[in-house]
C-alpha positions in Angstrom: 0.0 0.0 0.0 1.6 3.5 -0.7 0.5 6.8 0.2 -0.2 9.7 -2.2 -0.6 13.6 -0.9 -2.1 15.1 -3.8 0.0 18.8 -4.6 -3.2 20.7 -6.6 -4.4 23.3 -4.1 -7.8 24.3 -3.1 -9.6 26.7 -1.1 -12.5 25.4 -2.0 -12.2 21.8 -1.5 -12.8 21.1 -4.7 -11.8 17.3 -3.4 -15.1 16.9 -1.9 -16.8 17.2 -5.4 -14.5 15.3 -7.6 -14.7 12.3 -5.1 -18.6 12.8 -4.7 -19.1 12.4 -8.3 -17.1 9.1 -8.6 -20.1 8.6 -6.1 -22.7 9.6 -8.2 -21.0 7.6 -11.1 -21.1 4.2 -8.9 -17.4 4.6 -9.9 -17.0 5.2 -5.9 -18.3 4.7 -2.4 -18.7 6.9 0.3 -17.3 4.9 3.0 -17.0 7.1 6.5 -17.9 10.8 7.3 -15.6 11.9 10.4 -16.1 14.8 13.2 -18.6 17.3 11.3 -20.3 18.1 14.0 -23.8 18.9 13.4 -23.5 17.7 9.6 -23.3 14.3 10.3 -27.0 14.8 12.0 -28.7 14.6 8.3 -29.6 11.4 7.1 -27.8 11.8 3.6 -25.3 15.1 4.0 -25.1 16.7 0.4 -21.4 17.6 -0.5 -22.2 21.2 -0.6 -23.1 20.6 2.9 -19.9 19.0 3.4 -18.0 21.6 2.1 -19.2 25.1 3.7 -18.3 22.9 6.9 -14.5 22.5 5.3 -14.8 26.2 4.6 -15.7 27.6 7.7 -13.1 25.5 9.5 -10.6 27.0 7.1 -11.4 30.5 7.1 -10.2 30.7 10.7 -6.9 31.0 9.1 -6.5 33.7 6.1 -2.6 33.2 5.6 -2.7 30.0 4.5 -3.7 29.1 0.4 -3.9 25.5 -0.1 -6.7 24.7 2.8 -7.3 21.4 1.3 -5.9 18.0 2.5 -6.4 15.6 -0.5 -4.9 12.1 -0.2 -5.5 8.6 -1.7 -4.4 5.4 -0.3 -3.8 3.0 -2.8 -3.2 -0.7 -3.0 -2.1 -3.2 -5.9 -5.2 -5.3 -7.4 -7.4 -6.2 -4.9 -5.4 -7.1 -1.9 -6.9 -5.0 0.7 -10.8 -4.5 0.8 -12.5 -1.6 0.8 -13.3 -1.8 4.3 -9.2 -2.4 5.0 -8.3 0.5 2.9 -11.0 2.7 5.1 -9.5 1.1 8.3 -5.9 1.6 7.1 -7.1 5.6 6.1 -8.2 6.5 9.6 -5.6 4.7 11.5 -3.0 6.9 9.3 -4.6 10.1 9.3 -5.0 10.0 13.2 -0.9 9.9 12.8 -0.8 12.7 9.8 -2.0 15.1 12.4 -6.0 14.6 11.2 -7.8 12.7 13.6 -9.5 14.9 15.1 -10.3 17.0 11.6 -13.2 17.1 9.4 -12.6 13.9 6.4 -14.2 11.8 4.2 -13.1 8.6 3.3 -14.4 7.5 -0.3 -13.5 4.2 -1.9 -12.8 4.2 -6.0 -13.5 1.4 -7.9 -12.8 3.0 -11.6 -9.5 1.4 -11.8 -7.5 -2.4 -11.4 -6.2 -1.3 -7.6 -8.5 -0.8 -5.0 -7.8 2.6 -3.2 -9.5 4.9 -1.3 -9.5 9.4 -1.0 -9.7 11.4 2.0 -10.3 15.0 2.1 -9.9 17.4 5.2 -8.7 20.5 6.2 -5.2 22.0 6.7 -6.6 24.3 9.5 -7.9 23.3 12.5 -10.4 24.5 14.8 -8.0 26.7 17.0 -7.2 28.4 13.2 -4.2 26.3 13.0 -2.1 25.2 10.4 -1.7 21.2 10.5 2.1 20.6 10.2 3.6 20.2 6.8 7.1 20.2 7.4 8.3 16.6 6.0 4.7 15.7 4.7 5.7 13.6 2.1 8.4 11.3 4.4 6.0 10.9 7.0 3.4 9.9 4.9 5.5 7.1 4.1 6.6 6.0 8.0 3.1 6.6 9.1 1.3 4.1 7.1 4.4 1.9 7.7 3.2 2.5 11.3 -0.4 2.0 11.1 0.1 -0.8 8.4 2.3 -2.8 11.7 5.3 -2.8 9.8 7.3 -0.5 12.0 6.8 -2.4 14.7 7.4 -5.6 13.1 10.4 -4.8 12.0 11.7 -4.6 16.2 11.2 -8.7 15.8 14.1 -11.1 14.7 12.8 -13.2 11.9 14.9 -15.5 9.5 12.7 -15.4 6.7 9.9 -13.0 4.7 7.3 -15.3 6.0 8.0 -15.0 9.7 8.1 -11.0 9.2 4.4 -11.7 7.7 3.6 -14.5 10.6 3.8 -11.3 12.7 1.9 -9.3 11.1 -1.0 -11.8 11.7 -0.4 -12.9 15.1 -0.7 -8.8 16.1 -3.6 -8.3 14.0 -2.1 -6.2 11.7 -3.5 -4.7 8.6 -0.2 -4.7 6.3 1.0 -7.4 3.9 2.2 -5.9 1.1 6.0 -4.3 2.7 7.1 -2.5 0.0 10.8 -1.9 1.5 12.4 -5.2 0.0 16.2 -4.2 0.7 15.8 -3.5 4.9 13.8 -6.9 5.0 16.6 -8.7 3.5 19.0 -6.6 5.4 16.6 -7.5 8.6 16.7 -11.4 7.3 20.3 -11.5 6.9 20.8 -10.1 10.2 19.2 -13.3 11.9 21.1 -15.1 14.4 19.4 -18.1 16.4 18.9 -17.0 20.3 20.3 -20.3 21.7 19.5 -19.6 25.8 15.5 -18.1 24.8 15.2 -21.5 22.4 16.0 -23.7 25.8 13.7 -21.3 27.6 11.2 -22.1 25.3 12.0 -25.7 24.6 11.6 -26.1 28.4 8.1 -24.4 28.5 6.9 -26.6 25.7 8.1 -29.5 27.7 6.0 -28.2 30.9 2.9 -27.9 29.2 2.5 -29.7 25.8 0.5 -32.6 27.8 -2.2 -29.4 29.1 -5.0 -29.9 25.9 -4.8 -25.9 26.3 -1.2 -25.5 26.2 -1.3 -23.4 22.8 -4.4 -20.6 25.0 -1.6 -21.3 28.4 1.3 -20.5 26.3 -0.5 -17.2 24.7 -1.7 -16.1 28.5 0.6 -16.6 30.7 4.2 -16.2 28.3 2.8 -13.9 25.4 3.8 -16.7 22.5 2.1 -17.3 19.5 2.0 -21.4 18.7 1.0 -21.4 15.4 0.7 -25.0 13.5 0.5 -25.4 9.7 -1.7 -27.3 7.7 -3.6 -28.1 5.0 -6.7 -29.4 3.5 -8.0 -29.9 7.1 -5.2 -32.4 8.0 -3.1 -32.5 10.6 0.1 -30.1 11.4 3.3 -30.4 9.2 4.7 -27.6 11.2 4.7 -24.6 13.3 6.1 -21.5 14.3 6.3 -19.6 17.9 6.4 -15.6 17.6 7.6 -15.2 20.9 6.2 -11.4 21.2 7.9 -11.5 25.0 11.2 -11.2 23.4 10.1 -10.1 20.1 11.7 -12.8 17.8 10.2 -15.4 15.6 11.4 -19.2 15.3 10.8 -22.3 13.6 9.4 -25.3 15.5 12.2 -27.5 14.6 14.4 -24.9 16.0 13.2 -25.7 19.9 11.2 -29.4 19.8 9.9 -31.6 16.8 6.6 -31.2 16.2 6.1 -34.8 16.6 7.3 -34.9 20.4 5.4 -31.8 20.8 2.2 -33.2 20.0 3.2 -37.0 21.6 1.2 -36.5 24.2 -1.7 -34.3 22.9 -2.9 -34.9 19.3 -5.1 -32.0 19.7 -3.8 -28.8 17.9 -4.6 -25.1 17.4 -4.6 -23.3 14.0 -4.2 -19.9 14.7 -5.2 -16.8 13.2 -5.9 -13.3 14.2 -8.4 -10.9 14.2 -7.7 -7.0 13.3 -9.0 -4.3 15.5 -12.5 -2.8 14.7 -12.4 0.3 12.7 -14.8 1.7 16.1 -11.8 1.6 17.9 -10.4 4.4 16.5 -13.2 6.9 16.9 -15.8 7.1 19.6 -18.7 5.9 17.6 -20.8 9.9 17.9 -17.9 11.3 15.3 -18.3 8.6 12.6 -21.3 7.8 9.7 -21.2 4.8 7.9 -22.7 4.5 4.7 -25.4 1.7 4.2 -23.0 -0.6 2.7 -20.5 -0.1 5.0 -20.6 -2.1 8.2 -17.9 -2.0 11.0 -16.3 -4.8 12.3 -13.4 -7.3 12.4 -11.1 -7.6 9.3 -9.6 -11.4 9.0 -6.5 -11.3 8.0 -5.7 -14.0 5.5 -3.1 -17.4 6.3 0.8 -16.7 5.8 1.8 -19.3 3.8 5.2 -20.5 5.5 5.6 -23.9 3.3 9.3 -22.6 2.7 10.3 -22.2 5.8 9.1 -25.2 7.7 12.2 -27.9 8.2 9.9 -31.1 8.8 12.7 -33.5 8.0 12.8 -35.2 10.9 9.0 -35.3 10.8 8.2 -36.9 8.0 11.3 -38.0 5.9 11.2 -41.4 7.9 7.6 -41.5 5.9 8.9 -40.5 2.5 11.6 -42.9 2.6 8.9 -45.9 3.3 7.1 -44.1 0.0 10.6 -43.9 -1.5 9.9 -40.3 -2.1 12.7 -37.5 -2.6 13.6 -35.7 0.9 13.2 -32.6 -1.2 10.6 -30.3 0.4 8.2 -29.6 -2.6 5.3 -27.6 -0.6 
């Protein structure tokens, strides 16, 4: 996803109408209407009504041209939904400096990448100009921010996959890191934490015979046990994200998965839930549209088929198949 702070300037917020046309067109949908005050009363605000609201915010402050803040949040094809992309938008104008402003939030659909447009104003109710100074670069770290990459990047991870494994287990919204030299930097970096991996091997030891070990181990330690499977069948593999100490490693890495589960055949696919787009606003400064309903955004599987070592798993079964040791997931 990349961020784009649109240069033309307005005191007129002419945004409002280009974006409500796309609405008019079915080319676009309004998705959220943000702190209007008394606006948001009206069943269907018109955009006129919209924008003598932007304008008398802005004309608290004569000195400044360009009133307008026009921005589009875009994303290639169709891997965020609209209801991401709107999520994603308010998260990162909260960090802009604009959570508290006037917006809109209106999702195109004119085009082969989903992305959405907010508009706002640069002054705020005090008559004050929203900061500017390095708008561009922080556009850039914010949505890094608000995407979870920044803080995913604290972790130690040996491979792309775990980076993404983190990005689920924290119910992140991002999975589309654009920066592909500092994650190999990041990934080359990696060195295996010998005394946490006998910590760890030692907890799984303690508990694996517990049915709820993979809930006990989440609780009481702050670790992620995520198993990998397929097609319904049971685990070739997992992963610990050990958030405590904010590093990732393999299963193989601390016990096999087939003395992990010796004792318990029960196991837990994990996934995880993003945070409500409600939790952002108190629910009196935001209007929905119709189509628009609030509420958890699952975030898909990471596929981590090239980074599970399951040798010692099941290469005593391949030789009995005389199959090649070669992992070919």
């Amino acid at each position: 996803m990349i961020a784009h702070i649109l240069d033309k300037p307005s005191r007129t917020f002419a945004g409002v109408q280009y974006n409500t046309n796309k609405v008019d067109r079915n080319t676009g949908e309004l998705m959220l209407i943000a702190n209007f005050g008394p606006v948001q009363a009206y069943a269907n605000p018109r955009p006129k009504d919209l924008v003598n609201y932007l304008v008398m915010i802005a004309a608290q402050n004569k000195k400044v041209s360009n009133t307008q803040f026009h921005a589009v949040l875009s994303a290639q094809g169709h891997q965020y939904s609209k209801q991401e992309l709107t999520k994603a938008a308010v998260g990162w104008l909260k960090e802009m400096g604009y959570g508290a402003q006037p917006y809109l939030v209106v999702f195109h659909k004119d085009t082969g990448n989903n992305h959405v447009h907010v508009v706002s104003s640069r002054i705020d109710r005090q008559g004050k100009h929203i900061n500017r100074d390095y708008e561009k670069i922080r556009a850039v770290r914010n949505l890094d921010k608000v995407l979870g990459y920044t803080p995913a990047m604290d972790y130690r991870f040996s491979t792309r996959a775990q980076f993404y494994l983190i990005l689920e287990t924290t119910g992140s919204l991002g999975r589309d890191y654009l920066n592909e030299k500092k994650l190999l930097e990041k990934i080359g970096a990696y060195r295996p934490d010998r005394e946490r991996i006998a910590v760890l091997k030692d907890l799984l030891l303690d508990n694996r015979s517990d049915p709820d070990f993979v809930r006990k181990m989440k609780a009481d330690e702050n670790v992620d046990i995520v198993f990998h499977a397929s097609g319904g069948k049971q685990p070739y593999g997992y992963s610990v994200v050990d958030h405590a100490t904010r590093q990732v490693f393999k299963g193989s890495e601390i016990l096999s998965l087939k003395y992990l589960l010796a004792e318990n055949l029960t196991y837990f696919p994990q996934h995880a839930e993003s945070v409500p787009i409600d939790a952002w606003l108190p629910a009196d400064q935001l209007t929905y549209t119709q189509e628009y309903t609030p509420g958890p955004v699952y975030i898909r599987p990471v596929s981590i088929a090239g980074d599970i070592d399951d040798e010692g798993v099941l290469g005593r079964n391949r030789r009995r198949k005389k199959k090649a040791r070669t992992n070919t997931r």
